[in-house]
N, CA, C and O atoms as CSV, one atom per row, in Angstrom:
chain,resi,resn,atom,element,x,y,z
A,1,UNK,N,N,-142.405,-145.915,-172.710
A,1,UNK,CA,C,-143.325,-145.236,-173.583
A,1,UNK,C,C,-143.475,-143.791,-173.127
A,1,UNK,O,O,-143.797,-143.569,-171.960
A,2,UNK,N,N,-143.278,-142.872,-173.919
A,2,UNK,CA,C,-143.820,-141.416,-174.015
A,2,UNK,C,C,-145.624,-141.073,-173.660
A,2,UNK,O,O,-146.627,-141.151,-174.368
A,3,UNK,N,N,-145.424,-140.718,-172.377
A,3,UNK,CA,C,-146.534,-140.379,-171.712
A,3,UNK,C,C,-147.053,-138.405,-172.370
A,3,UNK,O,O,-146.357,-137.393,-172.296
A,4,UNK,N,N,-148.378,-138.552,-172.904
A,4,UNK,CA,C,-148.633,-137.327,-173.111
A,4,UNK,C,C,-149.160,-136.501,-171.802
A,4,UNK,O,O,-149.111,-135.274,-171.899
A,5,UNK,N,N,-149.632,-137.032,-170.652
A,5,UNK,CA,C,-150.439,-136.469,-169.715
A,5,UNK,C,C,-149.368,-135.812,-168.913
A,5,UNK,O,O,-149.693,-134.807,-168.281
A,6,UNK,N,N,-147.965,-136.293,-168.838
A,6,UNK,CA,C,-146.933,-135.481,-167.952
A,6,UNK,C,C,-146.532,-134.481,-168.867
A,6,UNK,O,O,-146.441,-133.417,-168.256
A,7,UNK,N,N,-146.149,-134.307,-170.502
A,7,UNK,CA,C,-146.190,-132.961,-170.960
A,7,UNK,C,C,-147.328,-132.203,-170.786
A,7,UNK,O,O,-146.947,-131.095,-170.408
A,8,UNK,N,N,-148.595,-132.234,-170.871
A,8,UNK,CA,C,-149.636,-131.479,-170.809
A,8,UNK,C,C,-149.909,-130.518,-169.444
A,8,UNK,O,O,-150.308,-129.353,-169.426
A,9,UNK,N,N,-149.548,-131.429,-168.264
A,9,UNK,CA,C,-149.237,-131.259,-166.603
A,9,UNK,C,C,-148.264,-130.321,-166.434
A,9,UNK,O,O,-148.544,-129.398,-165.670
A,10,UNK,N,N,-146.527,-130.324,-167.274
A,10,UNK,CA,C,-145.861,-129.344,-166.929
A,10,UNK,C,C,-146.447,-127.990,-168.070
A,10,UNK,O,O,-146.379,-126.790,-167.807
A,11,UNK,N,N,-146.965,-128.551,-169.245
A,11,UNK,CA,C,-147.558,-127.137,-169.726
A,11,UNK,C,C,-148.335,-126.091,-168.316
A,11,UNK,O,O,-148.145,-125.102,-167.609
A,12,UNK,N,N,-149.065,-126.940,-168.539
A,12,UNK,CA,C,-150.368,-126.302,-167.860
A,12,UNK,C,C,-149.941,-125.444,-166.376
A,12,UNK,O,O,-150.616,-124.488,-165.995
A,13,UNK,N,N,-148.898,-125.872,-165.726
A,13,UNK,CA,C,-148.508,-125.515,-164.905
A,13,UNK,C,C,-147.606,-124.115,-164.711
A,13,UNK,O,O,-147.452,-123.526,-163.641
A,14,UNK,N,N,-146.985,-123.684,-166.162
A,14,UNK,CA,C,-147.187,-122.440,-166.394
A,14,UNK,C,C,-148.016,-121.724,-166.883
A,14,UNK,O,O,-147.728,-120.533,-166.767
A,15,UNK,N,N,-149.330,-122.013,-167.604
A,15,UNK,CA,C,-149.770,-121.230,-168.188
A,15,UNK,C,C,-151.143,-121.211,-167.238
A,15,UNK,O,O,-151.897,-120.243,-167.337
A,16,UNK,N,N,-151.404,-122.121,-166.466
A,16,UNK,CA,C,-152.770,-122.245,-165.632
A,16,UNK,C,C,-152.734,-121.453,-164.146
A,16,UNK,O,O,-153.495,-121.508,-163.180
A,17,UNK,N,N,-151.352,-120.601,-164.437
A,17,UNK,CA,C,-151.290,-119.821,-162.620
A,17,UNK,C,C,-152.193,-118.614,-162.505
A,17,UNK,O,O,-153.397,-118.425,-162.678
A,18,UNK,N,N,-151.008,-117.757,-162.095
A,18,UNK,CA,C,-152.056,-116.283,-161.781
A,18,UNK,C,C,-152.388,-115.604,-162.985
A,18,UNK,O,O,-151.517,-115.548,-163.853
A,19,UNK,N,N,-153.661,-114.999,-163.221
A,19,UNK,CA,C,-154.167,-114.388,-164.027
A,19,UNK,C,C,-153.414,-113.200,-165.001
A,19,UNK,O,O,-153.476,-112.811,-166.167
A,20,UNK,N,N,-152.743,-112.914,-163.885
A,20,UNK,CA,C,-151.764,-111.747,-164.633
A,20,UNK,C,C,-150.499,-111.709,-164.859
A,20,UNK,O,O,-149.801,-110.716,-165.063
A,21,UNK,N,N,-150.023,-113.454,-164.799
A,21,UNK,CA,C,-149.041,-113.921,-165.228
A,21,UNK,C,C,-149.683,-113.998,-166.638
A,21,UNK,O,O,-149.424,-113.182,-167.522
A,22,UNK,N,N,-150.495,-114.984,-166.777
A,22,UNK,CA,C,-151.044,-115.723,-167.676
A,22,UNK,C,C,-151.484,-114.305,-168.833
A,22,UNK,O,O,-151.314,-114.334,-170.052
A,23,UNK,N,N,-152.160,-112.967,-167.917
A,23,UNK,CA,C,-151.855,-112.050,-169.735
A,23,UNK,C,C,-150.496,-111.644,-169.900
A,23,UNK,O,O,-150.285,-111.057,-170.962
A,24,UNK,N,N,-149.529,-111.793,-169.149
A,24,UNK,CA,C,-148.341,-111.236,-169.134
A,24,UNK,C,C,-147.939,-112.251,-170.063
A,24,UNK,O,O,-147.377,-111.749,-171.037
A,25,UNK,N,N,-148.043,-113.707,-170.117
A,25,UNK,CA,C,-147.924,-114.255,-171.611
A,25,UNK,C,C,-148.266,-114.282,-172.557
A,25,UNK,O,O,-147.597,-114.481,-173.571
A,26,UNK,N,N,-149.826,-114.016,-172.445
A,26,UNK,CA,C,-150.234,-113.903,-173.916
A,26,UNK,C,C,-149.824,-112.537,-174.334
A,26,UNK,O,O,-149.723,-112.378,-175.550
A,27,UNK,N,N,-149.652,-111.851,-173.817
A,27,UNK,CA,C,-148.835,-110.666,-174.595
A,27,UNK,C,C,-147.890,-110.241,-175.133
A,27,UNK,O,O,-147.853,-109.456,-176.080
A,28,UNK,N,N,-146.203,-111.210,-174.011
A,28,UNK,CA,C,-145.532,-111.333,-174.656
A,28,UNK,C,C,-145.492,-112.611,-176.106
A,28,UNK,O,O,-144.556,-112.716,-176.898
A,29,UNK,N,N,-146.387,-113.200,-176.113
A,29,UNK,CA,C,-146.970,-113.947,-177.457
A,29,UNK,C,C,-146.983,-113.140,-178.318
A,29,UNK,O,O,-146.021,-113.017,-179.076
A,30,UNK,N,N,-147.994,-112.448,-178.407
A,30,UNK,CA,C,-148.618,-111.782,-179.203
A,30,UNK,C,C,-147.430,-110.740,-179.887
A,30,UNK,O,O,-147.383,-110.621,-181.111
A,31,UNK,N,N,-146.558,-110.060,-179.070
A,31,UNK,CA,C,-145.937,-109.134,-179.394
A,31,UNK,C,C,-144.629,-110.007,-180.178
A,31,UNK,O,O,-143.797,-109.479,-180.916
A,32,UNK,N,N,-144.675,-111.160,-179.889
A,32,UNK,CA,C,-143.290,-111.498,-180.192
A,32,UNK,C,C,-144.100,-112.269,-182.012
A,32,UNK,O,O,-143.384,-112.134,-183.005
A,33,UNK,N,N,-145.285,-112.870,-182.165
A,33,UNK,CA,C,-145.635,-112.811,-183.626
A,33,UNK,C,C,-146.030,-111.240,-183.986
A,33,UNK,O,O,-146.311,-110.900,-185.136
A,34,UNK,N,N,-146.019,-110.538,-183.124
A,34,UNK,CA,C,-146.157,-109.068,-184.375
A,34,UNK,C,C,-145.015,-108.724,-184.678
A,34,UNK,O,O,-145.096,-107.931,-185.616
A,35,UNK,N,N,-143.465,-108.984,-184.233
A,35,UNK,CA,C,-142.509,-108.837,-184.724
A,35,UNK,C,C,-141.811,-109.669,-185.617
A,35,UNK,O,O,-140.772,-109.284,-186.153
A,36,UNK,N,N,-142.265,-110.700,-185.804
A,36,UNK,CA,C,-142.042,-111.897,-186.812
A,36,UNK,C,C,-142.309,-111.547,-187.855
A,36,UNK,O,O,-141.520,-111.505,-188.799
A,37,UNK,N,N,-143.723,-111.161,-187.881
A,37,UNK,CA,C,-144.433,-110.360,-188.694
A,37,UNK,C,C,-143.771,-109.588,-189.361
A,37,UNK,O,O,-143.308,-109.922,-190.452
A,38,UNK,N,N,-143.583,-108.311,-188.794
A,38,UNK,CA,C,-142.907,-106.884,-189.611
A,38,UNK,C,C,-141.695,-107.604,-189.937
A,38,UNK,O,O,-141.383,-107.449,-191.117
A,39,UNK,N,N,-140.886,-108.366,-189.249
A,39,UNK,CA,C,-139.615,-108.838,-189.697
A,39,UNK,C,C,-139.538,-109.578,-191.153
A,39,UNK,O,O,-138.634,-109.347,-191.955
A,40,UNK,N,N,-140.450,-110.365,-191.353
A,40,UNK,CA,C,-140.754,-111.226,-192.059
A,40,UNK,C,C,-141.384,-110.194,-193.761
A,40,UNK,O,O,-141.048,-109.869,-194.900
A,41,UNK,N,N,-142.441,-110.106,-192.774
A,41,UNK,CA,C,-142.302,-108.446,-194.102
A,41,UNK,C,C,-141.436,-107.533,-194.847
A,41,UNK,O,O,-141.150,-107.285,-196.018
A,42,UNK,N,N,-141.220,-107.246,-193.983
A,42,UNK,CA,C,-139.436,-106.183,-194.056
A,42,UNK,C,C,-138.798,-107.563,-195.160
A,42,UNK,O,O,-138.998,-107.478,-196.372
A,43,UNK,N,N,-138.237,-108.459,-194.720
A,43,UNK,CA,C,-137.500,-109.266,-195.536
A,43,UNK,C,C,-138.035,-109.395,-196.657
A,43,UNK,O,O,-137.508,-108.628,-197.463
A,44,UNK,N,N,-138.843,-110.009,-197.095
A,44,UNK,CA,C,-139.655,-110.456,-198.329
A,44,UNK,C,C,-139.781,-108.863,-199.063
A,44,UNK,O,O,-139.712,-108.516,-200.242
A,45,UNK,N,N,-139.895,-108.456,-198.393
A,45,UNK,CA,C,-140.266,-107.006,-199.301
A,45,UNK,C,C,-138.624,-106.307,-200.205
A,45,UNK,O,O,-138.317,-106.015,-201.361
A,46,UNK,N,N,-138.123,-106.302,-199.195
A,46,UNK,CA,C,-136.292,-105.929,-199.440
A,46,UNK,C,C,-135.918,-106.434,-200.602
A,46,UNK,O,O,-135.503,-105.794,-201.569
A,47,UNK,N,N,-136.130,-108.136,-200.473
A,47,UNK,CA,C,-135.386,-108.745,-201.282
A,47,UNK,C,C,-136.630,-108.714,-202.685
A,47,UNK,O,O,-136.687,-109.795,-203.273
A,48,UNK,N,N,-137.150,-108.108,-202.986
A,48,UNK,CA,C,-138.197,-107.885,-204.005
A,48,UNK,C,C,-138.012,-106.293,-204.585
A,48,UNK,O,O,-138.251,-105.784,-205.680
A,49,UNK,N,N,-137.421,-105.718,-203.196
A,49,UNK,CA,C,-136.673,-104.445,-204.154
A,49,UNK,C,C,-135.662,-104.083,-204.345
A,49,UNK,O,O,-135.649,-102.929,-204.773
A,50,UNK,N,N,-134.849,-104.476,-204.246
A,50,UNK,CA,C,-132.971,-104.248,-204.414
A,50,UNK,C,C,-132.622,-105.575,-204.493
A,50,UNK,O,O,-133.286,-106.408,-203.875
A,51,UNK,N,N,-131.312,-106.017,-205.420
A,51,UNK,CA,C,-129.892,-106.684,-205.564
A,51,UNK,C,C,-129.362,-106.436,-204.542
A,51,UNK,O,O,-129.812,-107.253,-203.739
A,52,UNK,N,N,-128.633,-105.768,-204.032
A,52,UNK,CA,C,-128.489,-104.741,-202.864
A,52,UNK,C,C,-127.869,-106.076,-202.056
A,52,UNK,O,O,-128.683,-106.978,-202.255
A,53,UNK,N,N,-126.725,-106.598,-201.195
A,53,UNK,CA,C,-126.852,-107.288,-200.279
A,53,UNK,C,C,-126.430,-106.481,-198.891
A,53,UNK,O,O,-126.999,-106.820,-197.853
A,54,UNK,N,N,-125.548,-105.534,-198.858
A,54,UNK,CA,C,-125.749,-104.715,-198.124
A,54,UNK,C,C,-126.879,-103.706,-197.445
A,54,UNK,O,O,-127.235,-103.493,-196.286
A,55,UNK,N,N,-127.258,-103.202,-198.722
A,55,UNK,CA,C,-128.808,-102.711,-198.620
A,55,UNK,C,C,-129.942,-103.532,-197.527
A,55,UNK,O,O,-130.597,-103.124,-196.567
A,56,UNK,N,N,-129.773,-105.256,-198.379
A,56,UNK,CA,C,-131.130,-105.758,-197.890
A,56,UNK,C,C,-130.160,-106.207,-195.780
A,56,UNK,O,O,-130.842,-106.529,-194.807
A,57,UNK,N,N,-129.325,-106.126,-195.761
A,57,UNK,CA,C,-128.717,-106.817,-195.001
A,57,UNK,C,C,-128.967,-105.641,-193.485
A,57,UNK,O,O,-129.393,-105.878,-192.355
A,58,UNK,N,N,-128.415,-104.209,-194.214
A,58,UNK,CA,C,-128.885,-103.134,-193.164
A,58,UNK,C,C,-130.577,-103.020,-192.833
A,58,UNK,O,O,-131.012,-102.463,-191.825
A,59,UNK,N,N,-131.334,-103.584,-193.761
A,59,UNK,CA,C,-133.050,-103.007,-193.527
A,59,UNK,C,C,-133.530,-104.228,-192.772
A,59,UNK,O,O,-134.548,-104.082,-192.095
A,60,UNK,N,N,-132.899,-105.490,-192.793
A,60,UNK,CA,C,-132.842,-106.061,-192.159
A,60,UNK,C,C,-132.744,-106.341,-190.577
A,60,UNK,O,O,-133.552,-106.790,-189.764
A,61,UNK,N,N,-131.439,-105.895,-190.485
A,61,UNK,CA,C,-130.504,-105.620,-189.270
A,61,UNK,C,C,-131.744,-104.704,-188.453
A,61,UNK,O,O,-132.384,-104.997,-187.444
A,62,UNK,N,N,-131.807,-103.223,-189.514
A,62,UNK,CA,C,-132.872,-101.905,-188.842
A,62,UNK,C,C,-133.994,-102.520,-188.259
A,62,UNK,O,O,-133.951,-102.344,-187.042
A,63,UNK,N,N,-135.143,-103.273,-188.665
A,63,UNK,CA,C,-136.659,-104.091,-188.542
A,63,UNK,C,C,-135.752,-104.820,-187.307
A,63,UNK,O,O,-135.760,-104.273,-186.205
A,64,UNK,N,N,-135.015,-105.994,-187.498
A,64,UNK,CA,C,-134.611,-106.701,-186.584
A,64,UNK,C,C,-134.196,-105.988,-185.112
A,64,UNK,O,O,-134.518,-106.567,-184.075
A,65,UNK,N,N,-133.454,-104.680,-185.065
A,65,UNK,CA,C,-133.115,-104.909,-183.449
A,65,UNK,C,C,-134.127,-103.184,-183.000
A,65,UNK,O,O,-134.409,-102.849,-181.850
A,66,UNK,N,N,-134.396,-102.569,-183.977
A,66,UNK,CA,C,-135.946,-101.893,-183.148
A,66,UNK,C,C,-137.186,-101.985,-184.287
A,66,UNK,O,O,-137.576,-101.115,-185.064
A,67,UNK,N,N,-137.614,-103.237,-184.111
A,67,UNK,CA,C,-139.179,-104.086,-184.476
A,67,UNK,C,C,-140.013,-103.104,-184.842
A,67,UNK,O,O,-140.327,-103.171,-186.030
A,68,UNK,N,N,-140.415,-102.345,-184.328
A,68,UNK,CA,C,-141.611,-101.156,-184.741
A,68,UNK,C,C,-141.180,-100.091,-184.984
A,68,UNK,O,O,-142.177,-99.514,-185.419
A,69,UNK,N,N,-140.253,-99.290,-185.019
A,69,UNK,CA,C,-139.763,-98.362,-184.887
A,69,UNK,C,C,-138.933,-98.413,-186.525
A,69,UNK,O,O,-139.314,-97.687,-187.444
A,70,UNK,N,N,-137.691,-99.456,-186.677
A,70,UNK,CA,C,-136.984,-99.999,-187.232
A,70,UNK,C,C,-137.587,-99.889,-188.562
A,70,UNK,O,O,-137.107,-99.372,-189.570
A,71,UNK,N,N,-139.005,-100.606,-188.354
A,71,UNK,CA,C,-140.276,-100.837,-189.501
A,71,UNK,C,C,-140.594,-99.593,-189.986
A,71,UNK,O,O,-140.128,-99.414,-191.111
A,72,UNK,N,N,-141.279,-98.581,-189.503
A,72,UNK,CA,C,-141.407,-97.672,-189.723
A,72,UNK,C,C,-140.230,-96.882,-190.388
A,72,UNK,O,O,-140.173,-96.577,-191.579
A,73,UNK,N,N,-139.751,-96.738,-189.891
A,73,UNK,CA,C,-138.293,-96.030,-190.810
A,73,UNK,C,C,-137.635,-97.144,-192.080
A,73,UNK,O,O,-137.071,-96.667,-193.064
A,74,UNK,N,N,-137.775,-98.469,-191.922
A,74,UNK,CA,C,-137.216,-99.223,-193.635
A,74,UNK,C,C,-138.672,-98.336,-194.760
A,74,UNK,O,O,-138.563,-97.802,-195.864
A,75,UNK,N,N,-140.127,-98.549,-193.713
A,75,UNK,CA,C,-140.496,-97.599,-194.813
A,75,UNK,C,C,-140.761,-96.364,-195.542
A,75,UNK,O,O,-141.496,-95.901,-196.414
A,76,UNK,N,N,-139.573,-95.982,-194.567
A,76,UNK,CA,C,-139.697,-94.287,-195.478
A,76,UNK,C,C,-138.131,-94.660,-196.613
A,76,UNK,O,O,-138.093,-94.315,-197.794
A,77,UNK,N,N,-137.122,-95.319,-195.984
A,77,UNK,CA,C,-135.796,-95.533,-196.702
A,77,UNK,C,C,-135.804,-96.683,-198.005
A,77,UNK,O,O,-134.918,-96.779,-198.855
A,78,UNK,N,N,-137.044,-97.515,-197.917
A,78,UNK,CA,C,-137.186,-98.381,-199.240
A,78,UNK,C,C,-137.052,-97.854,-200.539
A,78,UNK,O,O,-136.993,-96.673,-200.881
A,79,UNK,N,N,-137.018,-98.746,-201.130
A,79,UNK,CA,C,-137.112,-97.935,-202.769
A,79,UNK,C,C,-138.660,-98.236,-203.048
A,79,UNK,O,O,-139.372,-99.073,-202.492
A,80,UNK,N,N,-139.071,-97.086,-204.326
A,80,UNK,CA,C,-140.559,-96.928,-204.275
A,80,UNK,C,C,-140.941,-98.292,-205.391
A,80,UNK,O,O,-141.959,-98.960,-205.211
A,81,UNK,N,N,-140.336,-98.469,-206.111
A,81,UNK,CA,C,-141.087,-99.275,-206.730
A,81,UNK,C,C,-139.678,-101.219,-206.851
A,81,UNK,O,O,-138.474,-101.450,-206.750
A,82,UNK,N,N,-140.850,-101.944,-207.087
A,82,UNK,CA,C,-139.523,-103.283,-207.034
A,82,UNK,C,C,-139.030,-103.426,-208.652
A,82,UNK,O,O,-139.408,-102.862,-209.679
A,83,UNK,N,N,-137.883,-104.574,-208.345
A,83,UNK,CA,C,-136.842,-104.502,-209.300
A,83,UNK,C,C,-138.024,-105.193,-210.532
A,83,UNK,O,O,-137.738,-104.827,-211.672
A,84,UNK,N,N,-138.998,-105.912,-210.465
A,84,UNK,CA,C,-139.734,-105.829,-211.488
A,84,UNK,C,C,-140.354,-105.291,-212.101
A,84,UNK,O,O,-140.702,-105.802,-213.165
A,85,UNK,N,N,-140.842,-103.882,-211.710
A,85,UNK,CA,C,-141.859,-102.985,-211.780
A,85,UNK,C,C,-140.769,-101.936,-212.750
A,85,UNK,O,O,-141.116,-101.368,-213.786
A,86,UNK,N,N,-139.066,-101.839,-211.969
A,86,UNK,CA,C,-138.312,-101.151,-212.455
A,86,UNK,C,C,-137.883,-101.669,-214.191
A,86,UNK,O,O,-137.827,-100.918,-215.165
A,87,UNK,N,N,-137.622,-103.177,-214.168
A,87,UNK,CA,C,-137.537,-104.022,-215.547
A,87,UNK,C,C,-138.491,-103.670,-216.382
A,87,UNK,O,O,-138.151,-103.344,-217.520
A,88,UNK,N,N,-140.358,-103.649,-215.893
A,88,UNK,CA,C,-141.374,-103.808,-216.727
A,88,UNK,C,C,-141.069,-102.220,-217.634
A,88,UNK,O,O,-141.002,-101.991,-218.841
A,89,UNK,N,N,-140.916,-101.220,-216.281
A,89,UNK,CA,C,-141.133,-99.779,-217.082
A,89,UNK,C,C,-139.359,-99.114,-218.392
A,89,UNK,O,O,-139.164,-98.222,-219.217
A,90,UNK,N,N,-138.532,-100.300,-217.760
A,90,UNK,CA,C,-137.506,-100.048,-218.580
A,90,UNK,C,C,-137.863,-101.112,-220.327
A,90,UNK,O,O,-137.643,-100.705,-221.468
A,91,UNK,N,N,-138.390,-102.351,-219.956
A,91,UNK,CA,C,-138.847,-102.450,-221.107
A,91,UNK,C,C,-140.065,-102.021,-222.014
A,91,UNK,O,O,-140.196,-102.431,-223.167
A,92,UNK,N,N,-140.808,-101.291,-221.486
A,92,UNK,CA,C,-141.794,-100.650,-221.816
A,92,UNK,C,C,-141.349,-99.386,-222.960
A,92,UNK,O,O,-141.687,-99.241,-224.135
A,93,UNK,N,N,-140.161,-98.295,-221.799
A,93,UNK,CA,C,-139.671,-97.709,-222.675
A,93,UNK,C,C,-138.359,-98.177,-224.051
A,93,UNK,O,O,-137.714,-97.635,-224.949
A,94,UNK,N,N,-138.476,-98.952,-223.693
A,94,UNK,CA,C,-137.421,-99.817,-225.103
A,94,UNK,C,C,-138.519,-100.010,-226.020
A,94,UNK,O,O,-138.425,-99.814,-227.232
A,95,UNK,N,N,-139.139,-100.242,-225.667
A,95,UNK,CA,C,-140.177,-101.111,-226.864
A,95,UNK,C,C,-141.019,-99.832,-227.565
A,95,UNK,O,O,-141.408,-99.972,-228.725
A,96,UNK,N,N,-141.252,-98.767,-226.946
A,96,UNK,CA,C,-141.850,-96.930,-227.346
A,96,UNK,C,C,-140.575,-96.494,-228.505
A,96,UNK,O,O,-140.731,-95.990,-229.618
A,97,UNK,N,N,-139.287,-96.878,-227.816
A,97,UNK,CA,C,-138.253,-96.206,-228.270
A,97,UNK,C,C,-138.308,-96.723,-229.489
A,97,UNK,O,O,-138.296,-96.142,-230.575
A,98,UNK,N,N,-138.395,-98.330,-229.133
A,98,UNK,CA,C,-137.840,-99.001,-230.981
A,98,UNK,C,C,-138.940,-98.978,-232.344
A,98,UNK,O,O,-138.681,-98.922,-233.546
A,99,UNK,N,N,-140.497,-99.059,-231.499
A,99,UNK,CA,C,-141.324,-98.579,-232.188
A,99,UNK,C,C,-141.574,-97.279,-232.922
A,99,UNK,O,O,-142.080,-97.175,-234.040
A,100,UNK,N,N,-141.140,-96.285,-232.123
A,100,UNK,CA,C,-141.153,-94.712,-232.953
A,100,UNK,C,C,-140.321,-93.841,-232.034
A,100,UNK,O,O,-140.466,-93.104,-231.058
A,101,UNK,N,N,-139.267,-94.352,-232.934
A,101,UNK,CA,C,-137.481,-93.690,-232.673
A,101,UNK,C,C,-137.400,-91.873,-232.071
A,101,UNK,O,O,-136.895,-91.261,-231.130
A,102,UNK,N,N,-138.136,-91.608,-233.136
A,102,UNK,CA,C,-137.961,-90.205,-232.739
A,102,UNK,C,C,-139.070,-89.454,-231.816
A,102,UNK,O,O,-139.158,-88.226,-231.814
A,103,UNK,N,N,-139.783,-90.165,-231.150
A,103,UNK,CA,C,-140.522,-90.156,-230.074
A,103,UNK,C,C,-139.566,-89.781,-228.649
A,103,UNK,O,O,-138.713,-90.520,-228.157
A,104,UNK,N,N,-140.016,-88.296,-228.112
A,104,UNK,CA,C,-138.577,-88.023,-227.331
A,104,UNK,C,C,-140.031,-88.535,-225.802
A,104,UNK,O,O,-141.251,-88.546,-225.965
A,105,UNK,N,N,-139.396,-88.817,-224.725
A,105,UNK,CA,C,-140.081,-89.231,-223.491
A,105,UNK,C,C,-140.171,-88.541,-222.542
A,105,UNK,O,O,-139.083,-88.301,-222.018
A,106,UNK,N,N,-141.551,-87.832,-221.787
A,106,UNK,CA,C,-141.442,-87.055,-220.911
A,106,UNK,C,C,-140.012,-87.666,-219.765
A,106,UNK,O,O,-139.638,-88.796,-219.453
A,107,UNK,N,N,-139.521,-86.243,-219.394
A,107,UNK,CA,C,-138.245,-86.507,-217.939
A,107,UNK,C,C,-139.287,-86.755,-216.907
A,107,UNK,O,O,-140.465,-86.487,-217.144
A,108,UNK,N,N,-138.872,-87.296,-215.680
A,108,UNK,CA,C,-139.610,-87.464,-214.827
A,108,UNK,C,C,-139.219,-86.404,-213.902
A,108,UNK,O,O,-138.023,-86.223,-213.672
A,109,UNK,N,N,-140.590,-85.312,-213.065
A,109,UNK,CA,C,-139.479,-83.845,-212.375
A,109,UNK,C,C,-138.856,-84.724,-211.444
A,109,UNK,O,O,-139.189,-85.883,-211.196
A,110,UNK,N,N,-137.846,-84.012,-210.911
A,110,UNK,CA,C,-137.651,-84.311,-209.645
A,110,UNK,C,C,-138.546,-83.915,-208.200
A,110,UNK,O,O,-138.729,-84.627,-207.213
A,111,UNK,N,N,-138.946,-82.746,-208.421
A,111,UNK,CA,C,-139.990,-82.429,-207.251
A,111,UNK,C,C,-141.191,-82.274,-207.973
A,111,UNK,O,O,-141.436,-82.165,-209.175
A,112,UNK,N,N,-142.144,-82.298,-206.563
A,112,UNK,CA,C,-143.378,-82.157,-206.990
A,112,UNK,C,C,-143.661,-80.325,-207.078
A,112,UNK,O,O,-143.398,-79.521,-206.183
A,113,UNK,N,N,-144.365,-79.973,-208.662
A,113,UNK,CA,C,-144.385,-78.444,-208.621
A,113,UNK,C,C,-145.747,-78.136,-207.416
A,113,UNK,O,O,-146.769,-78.656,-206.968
A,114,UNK,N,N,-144.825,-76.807,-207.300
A,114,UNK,CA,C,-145.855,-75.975,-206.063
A,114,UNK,C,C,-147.077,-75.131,-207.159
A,114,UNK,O,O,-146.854,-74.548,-208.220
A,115,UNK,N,N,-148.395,-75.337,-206.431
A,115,UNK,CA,C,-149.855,-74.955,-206.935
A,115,UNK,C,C,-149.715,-74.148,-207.073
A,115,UNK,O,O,-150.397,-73.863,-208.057
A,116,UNK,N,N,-148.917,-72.851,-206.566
A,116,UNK,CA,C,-148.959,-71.655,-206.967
A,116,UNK,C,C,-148.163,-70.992,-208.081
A,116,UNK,O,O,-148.442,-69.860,-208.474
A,117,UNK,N,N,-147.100,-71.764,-208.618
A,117,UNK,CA,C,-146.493,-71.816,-209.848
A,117,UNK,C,C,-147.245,-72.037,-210.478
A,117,UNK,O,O,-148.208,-72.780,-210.286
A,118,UNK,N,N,-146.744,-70.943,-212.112
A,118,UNK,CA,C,-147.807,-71.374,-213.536
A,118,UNK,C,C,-146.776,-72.333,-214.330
A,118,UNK,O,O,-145.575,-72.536,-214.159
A,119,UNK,N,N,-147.587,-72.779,-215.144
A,119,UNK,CA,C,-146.570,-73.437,-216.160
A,119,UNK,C,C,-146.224,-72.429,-217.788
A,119,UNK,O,O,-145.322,-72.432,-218.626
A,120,UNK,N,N,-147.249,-71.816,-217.625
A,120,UNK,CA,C,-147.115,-71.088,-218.739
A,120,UNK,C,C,-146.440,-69.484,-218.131
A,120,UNK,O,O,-146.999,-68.796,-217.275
A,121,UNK,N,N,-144.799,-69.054,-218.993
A,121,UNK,CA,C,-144.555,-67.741,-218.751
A,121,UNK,C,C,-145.286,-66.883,-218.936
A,121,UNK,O,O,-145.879,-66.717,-220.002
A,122,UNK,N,N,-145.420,-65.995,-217.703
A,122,UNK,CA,C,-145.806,-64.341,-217.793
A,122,UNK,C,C,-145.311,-63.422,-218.456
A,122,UNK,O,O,-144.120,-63.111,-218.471
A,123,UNK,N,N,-146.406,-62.796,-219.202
A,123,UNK,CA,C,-145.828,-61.385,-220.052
A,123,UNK,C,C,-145.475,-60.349,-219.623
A,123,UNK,O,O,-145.095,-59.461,-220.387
């Protein structure tokens, strides 16, 4: 029969020593679910914004082998909005278009204009 008191005995026997072993684990704990975390994030998020298997495979890879760092940089390189958000606003404009044809659609700028530019020409 499977005795629980001899697993509990070799637990305890690492985790019940010196004090500063014992935060030296809970930390590497802790640090190793905050990288699960962002990892886990990073993933779910990827595959919610790109087809991409290369794409999701490098942002992946990036989060995976520098965790915080890695993270930080998938989120400046993500795409801004997901592939549903991209569908909703492409059928949105189909449905403007087919409703009133000759309805032309603001361009979107490419940069953001500087405050000190007018929009209206000077005489």
């Amino acid at each position: 029969m499977f005795d629980v008191s001899l697993l509990f005995r070799d637990i305890s026997a690492y985790v019940m020593g010196d004090p500063v072993l014992r935060l030296t684990q809970g930390g590497l704990i802790l640090l190793a679910f905050v990288v699960l975390y962002l990892l886990f994030y990073a993933l779910r998020d990827v595959l919610l914004r790109t087809h991409s298997f290369l794409y999701q495979f490098f942002c992946i890879l990036l989060v995976a082998l520098l965790p915080v760092i890695g993270f930080l940089l998938y989120l400046l390189i993500r795409p801004a909005r997901t592939v549903k958000e991209r569908e909703a606003e492409q059928m949105l404009t189909n449905l403007v278009m087919h409703l009133v044809p000759d309805t032309e659609l603001p361009e979107e700028p490419d940069t953001v204009p500087s405050p000190n530019t007018s929009s209206t020409p000077s005489a």
